[in-house]
C-alpha atoms as one frame of an Amber mdcrd trajectory, in Angstrom:
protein
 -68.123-114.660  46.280 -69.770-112.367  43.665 -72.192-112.728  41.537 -71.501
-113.705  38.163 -73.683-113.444  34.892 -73.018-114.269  31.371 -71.519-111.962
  28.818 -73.419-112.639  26.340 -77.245-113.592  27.326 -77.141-112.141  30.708
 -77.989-115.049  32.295 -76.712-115.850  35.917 -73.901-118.297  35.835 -71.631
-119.972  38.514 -68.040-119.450  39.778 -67.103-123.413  38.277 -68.622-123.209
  35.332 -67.288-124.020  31.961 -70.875-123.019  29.686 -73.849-121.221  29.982
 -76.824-123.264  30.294 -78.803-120.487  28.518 -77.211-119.446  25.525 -74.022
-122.450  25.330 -71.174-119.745  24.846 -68.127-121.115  26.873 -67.239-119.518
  30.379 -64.340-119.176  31.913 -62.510-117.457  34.790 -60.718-114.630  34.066
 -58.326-114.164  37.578 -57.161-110.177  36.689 -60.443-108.640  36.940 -61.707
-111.466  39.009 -64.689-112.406  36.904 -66.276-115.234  35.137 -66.509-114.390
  31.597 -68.221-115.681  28.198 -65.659-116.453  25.228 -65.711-116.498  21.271
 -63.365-118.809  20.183 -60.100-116.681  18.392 -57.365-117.884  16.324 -54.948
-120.692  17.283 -56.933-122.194  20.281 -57.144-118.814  21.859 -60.433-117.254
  23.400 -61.468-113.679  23.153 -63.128-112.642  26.385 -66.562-110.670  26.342
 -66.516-109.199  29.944 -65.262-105.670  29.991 -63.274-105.964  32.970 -60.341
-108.027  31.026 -57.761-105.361  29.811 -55.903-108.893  27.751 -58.639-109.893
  25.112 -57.411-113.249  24.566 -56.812-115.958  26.184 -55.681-119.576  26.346
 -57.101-122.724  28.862 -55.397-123.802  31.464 -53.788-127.076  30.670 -55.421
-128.639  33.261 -58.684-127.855  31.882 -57.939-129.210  28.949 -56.120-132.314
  30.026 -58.028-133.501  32.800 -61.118-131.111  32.927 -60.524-130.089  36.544
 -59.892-126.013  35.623 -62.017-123.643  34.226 -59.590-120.675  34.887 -57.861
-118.739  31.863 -54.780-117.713  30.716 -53.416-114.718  29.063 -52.956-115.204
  25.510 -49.205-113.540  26.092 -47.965-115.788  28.792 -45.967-118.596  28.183
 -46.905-120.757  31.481 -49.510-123.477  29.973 -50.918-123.349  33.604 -53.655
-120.631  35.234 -52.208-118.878  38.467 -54.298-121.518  40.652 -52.988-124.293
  39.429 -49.315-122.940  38.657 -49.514-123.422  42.748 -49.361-127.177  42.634
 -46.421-129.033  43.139 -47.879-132.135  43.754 -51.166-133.555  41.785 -52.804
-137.154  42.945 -51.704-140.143  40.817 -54.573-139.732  37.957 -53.944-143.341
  37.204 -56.011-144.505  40.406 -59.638-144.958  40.379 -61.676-141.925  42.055
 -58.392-139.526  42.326 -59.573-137.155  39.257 -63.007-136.651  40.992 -60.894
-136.217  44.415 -58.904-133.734  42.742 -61.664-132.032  40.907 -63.341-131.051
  44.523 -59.979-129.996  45.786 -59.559-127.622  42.929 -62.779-126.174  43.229
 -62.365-125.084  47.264 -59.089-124.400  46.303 -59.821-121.602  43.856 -62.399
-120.674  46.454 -60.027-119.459  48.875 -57.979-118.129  46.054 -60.399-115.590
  44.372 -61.070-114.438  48.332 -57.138-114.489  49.032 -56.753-112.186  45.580
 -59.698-109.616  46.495 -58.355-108.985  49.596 -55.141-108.408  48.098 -53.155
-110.602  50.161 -49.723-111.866  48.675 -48.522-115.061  47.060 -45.246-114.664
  45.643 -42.457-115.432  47.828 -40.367-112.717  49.927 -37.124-114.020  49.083
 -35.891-110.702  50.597 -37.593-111.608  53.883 -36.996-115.531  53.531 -40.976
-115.919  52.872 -41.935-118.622  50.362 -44.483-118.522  48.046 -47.998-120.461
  48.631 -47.637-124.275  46.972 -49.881-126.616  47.153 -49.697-130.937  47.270
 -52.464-133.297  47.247 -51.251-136.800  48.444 -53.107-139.955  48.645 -52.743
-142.802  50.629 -49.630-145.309  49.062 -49.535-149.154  50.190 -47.399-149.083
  53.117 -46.840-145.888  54.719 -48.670-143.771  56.770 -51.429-141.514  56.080
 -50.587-138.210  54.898 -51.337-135.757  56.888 -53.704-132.328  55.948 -50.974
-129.416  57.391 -48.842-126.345  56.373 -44.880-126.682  56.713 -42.743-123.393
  54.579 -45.396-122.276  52.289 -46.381-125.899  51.351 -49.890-127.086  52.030
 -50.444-130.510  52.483 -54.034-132.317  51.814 -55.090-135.759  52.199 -57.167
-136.320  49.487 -59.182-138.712  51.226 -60.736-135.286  53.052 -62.566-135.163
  49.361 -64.328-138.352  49.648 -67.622-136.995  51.602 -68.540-140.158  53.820
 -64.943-140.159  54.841 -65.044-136.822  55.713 -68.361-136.968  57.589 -67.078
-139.928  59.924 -63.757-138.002  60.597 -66.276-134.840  61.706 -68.273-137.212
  63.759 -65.308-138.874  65.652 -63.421-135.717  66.339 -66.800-134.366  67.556
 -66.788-131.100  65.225 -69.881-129.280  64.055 -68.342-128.378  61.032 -65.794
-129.886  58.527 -65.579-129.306  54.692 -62.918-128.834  52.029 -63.095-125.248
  51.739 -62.744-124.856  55.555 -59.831-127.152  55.648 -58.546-124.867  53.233
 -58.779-121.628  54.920 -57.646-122.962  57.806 -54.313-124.332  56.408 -54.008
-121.283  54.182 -54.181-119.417  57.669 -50.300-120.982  58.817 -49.333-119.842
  55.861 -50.284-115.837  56.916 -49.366-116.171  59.817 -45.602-116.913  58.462
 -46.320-114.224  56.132 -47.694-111.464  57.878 -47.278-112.192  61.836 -43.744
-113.459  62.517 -40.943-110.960  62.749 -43.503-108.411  62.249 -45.028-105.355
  64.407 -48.369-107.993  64.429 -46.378-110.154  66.866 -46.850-108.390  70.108
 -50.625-108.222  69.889 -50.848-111.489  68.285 -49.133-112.760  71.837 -51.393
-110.504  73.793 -54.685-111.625  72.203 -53.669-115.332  70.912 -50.892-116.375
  73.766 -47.292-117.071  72.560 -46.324-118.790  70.016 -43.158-120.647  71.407
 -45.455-122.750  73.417 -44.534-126.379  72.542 -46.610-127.202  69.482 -46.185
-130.810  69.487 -46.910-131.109  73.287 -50.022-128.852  73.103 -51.304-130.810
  70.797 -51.141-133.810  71.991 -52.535-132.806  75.869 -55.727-131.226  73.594
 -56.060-134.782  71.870 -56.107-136.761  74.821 -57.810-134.312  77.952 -60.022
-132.087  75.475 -60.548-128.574  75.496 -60.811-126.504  78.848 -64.295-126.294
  80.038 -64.532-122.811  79.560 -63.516-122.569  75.740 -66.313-121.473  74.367
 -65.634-117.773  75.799 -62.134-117.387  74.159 -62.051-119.443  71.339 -64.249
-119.396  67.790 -64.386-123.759  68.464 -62.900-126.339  70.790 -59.854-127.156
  68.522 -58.512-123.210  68.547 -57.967-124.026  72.428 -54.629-126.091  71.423
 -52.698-123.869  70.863 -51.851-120.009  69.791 -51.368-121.117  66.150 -54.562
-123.139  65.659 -56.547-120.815  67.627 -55.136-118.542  64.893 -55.908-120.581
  62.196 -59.593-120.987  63.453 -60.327-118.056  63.672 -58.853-116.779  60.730
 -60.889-119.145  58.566 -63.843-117.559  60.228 -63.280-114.253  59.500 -63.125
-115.657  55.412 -66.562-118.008  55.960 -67.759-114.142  56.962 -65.914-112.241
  54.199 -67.434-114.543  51.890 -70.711-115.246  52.967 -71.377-111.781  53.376
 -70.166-110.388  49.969 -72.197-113.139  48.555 -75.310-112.099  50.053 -74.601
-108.090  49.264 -74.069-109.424  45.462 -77.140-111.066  45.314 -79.043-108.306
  46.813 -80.327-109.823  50.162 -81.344-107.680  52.651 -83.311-108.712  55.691
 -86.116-106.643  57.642 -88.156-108.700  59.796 -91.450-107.739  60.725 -92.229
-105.241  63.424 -90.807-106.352  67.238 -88.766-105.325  69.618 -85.649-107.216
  68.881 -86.066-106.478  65.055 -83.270-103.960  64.977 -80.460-106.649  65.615
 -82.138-108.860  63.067 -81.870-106.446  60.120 -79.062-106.627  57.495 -78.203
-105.088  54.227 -75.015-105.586  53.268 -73.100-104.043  50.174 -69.591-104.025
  49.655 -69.062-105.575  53.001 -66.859-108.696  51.601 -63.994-106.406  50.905
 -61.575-105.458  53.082 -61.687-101.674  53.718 -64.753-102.291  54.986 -65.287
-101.431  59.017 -65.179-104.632  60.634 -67.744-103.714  62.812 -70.529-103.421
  59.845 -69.105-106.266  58.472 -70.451-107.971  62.133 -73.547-106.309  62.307
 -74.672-108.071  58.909 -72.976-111.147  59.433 -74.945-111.847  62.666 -78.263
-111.703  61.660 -77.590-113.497  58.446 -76.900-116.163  60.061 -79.735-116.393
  62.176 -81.890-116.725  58.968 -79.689-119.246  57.274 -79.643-121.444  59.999
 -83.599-121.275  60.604 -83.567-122.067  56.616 -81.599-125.305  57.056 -83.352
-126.376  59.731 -86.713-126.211  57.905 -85.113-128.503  55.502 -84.121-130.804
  57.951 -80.224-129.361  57.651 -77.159-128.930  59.360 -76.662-125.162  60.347
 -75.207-123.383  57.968 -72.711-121.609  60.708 -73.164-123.709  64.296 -70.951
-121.507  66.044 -71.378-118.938  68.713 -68.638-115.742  68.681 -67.732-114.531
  71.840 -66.592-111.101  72.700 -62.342-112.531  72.901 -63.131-114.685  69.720
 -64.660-110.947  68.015 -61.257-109.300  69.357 -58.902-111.827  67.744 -60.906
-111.391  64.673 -60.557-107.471  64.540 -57.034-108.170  64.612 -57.262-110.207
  61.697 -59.773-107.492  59.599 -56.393-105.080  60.591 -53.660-107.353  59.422
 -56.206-107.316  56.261 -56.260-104.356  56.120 -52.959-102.869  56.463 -51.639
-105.780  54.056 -54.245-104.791  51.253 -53.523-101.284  51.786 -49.774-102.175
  50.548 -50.254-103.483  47.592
């Protein structure tokens, strides 16, 4: 994620924000250009947008934003959908009438449009392929109903699934704690389901598929079965030196998934730091070369994978070592082994190649 400042005072303003603190001019998210902009309100409801990245000065809210307060993405003044391009995604919303679900739904919106700006800078598609029997990326967000089953979080022909209950943080936390992972959050949920969808898109049928076999395994394993063996004898012993975390070790397509939403916690993290400026350079000793980082334009994705590494690396041995001494989590509790960098360079390619395309 970039930085983002206001139009009008210059003041530094977040990606979910709907005013600026400093000078109260309305913000709002302006998908094209990718940038958070300040607005003048225009003639029937419309906005004209300050930023001069926007080449459409005006623009409308998203009805969800106005309805429910859950959006602060625009819309083109010319375009008749009443909904922004994140939440035109949505086919299913949780049933507003139930206590808590708006809040629920608020958090899923914001790591949704997360993984959306990062999915739309690295110019991935999400429009169907009709022509190739792809669907388009939907979204639903079910809650529990008296009587059946939980929903379950997953991916099934372009439709992503999410228990809404992943938004309520305690509930969350003890689900982290009883499947023994380090880390579980809504945005990583979301890459990670957003990853089944790629790999529909971009791997299967494709030229991808033979070194997708070669470096994940093959696919036709029994899902189902694979599953289930991971659930009730564990990971191998060994995982750690193939896979980016225990639950990749299932099988080809969540070890695909895993790492995929890895490569975006690096995209991510790593533009973010080169927009803000950071740069580390430890003082003088002998390992200080491998601790040094200074990364630029290093969240897109024409960038060598291998400087994208040699930033990500030691940025997170200083974000970790900053949690800690707050008493924290670790930021990224992970260690990347050599086969887990490998089936992440394939990923930077399909990237690659994909934005390249488009």
């Amino acid at each position: 994620m970039k930085t983002f400042y206001c139009d009008h005072c210059g003041n530094l303003v977040f990606f979910e924000n709907v005013k600026c603190v400093k000078c109260g001019y309305a913000l709002g998210f302006l998908p094209a250009p990718g940038d958070i902009s300040a607005l003048e309100p225009a003639e029937n409801g419309t906005w004209r947008a300050l930023t001069r990245g926007s080449t459409e000065p005006f623009h409308r809210e998203c009805d969800n934003g106005v309805q429910h307060q859950v959006c602060n993405w625009m819309v083109p003044a010319s375009e008749p959908n009443p909904f922004c391009v994140s939440c035109r995604l949505n086919e299913l919303i949780p049933d507003l009438s139930r206590a808590g679900n708006r809040d629920r739904w608020h958090k899923l919106e914001m790591a949704k449009r997360r993984i959306l700006y990062t999915i739309m800078r690295l110019g991935l598609p999400l429009d169907g392929a009709p022509e190739e029997k792809r669907p388009a990326l939907r979204f639903k967000f079910i809650g529990d109903l008296a009587g059946d089953p939980a929903p379950t979080t997953g991916h099934l022909n372009g439709v992503i699934t999410v228990n809404i209950a992943e938004a309520d943080d305690a509930e969350r936390e003890r689900r982290r704690v009883n499947l023994h992972e380090p880390y579980r959050t809504l945005l990583g949920h979301f890459r990670h389901e957003v990853a089944h969808y790629f790999w529909d898109r971009l791997i299967a049928n494709t030229k991808w598929l033979v070194r997708f076999r070669q470096l994940f395994g093959h696919e036709t394993t029994d899902y189902a079965a694979a599953l289930k063996q991971h659930y009730e004898k564990g990971p191998p012993p060994d995982w750690q030196a193939q896979y980016v975390s225990a639950y990749a070790s299932a099988h080809p397509w969540e070890d695909w998934a895993e790492t995929w939403a890895h490569y975006f916690h690096i995209v991510d993290t790593v533009e973010t730091a080169g927009s803000f400026g950071i740069t580390l350079r430890p003082k003088q000793h002998p390992a200080a070369k491998s601790m040094t980082a200074s990364p630029r334009t290093d969240g897109d994705a024409h960038t060598n994978f291998d400087a994208l590494l040699d930033n990500w690396f030691p940025l997170t041995y200083a974000l970790n070592e900053l949690n800690r001494g707050m008493g924290l989590h670790d930021v990224y509790p992970f260690v990347l082994a050599n086969q887990a960098i490998e089936k992440m360079r394939l990923i930077h390619e399909v990237v690659r190649s994909t934005s390249a395309k488009r």
